[in-house]
Backbone as JSON, one array per atom type, in Angstrom:
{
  "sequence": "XXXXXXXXXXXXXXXXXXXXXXXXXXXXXXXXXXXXXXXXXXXXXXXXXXXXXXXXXXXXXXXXXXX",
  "N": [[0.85, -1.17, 0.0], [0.94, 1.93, -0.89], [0.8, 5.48, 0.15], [0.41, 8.83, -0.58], [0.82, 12.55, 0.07], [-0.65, 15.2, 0.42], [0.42, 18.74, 1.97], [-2.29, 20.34, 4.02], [-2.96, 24.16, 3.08], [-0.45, 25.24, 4.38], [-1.1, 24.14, 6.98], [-1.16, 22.03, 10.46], [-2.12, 19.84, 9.11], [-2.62, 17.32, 6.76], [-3.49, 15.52, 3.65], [-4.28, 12.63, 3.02], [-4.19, 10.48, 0.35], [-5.93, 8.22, -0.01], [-7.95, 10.02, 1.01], [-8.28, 10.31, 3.59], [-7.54, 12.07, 6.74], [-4.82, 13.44, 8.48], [-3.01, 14.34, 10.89], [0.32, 16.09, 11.39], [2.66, 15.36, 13.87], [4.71, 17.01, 16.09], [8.37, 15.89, 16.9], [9.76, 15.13, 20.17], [13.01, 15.77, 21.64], [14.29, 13.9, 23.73], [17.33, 13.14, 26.23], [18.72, 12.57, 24.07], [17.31, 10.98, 22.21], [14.94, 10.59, 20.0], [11.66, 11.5, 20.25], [7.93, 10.63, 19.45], [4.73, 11.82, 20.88], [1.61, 10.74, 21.62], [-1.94, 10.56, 22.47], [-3.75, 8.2, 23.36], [-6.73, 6.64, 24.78], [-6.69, 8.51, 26.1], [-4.7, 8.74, 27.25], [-1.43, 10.34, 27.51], [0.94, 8.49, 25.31], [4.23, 7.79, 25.18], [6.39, 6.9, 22.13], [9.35, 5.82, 20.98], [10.92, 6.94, 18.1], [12.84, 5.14, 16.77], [11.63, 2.7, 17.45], [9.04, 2.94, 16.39], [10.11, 3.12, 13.42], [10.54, 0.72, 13.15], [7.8, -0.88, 13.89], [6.78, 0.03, 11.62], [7.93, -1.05, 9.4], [7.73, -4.06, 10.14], [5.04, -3.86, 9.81], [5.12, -3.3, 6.62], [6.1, -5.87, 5.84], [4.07, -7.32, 6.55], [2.34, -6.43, 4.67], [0.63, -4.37, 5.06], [-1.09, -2.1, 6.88], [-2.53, -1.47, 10.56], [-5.44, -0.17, 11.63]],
  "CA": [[0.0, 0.0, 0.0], [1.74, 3.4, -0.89], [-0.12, 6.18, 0.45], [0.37, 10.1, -1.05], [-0.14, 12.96, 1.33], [-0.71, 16.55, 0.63], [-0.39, 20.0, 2.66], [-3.08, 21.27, 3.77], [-2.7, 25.16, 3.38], [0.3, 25.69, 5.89], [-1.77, 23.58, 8.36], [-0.42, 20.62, 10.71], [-3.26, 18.43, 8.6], [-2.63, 16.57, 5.93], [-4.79, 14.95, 2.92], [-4.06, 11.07, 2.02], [-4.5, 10.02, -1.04], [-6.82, 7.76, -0.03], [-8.8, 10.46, 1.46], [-8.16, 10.11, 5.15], [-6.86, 13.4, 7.07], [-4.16, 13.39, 9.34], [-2.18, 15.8, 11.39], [1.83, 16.09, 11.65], [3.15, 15.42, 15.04], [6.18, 17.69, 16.29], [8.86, 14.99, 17.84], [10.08, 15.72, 21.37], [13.93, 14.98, 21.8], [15.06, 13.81, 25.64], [18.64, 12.47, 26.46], [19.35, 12.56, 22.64], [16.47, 9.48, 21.71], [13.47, 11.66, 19.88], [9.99, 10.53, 20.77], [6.62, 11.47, 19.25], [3.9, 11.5, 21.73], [0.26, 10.2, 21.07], [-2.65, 10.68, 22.89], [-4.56, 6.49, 23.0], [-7.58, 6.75, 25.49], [-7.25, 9.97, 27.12], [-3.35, 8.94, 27.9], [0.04, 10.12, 26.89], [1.87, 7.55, 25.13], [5.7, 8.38, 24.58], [7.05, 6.26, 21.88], [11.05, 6.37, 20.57], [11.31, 7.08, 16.84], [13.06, 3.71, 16.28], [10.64, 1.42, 17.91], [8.09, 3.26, 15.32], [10.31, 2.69, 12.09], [10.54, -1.29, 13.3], [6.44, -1.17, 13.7], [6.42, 0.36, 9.88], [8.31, -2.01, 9.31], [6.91, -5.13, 10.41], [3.52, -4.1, 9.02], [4.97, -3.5, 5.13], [6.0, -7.1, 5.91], [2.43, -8.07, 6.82], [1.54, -5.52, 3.68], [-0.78, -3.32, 5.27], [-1.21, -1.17, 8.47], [-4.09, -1.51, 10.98], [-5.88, 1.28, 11.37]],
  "C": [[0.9, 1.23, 0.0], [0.38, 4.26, -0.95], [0.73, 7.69, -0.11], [0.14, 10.79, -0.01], [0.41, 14.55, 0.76], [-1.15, 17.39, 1.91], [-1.42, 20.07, 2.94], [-3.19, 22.92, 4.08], [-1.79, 25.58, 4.52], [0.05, 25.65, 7.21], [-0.82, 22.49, 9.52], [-0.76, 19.55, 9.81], [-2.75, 18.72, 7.14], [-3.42, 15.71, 4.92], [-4.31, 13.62, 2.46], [-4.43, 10.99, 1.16], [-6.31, 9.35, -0.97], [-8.4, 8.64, 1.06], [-9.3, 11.13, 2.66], [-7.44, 11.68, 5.28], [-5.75, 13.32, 8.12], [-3.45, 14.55, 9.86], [-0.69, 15.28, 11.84], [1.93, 15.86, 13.23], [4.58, 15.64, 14.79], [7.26, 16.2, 17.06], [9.5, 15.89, 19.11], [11.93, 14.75, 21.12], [14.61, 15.16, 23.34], [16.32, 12.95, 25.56], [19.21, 11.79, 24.83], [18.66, 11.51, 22.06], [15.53, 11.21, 21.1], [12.4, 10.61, 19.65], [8.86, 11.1, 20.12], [5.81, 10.86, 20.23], [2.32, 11.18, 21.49], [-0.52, 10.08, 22.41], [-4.02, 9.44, 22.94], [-5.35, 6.63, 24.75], [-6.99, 7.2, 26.74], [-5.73, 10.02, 28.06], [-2.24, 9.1, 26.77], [0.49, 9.37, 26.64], [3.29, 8.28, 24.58], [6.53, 7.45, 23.91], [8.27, 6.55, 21.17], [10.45, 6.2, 18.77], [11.54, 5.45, 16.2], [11.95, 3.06, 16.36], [9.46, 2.03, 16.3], [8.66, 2.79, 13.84], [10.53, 0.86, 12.0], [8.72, -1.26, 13.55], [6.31, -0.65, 12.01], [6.88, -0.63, 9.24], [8.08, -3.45, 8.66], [5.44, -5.14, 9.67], [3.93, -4.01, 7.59], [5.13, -5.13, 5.4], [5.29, -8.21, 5.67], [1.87, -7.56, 5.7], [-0.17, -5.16, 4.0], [-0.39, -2.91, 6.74], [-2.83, -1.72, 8.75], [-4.36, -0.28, 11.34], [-6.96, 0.91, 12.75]]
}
């Protein structure tokens, strides 16, 4: 699955190809690791950069993301 993603007007949000909208997340960098943070029922999650490009990963693998 290759996904496309336009600007939207000098927004955070984003337009997928397939339609979907998303918004940029800034990364945070602590003790020299950088983390993006995510917000999964109503809690902060703080995950490392890496660990995320090994879940991208693993799912082209599987060919597809869950959503």
């Amino acid at each position: 699955m290759s996904l496309q993603a336009k600007q939207y007007n000098n927004t955070q949000y984003i337009i997928l190809s397939d339609g979907r909208v998303a918004r940029l997340l800034k990364p945070t960098k602590i003790h020299q690791q950088t983390y993006i943070n995510f917000i999964i029922d109503k809690k902060m999650k703080r995950v490392n950069t890496q660990d995320l490009l090994k879940m991208f990963a693993e799912s082209d693998k599987n060919d597809g993301v869950q959503y």
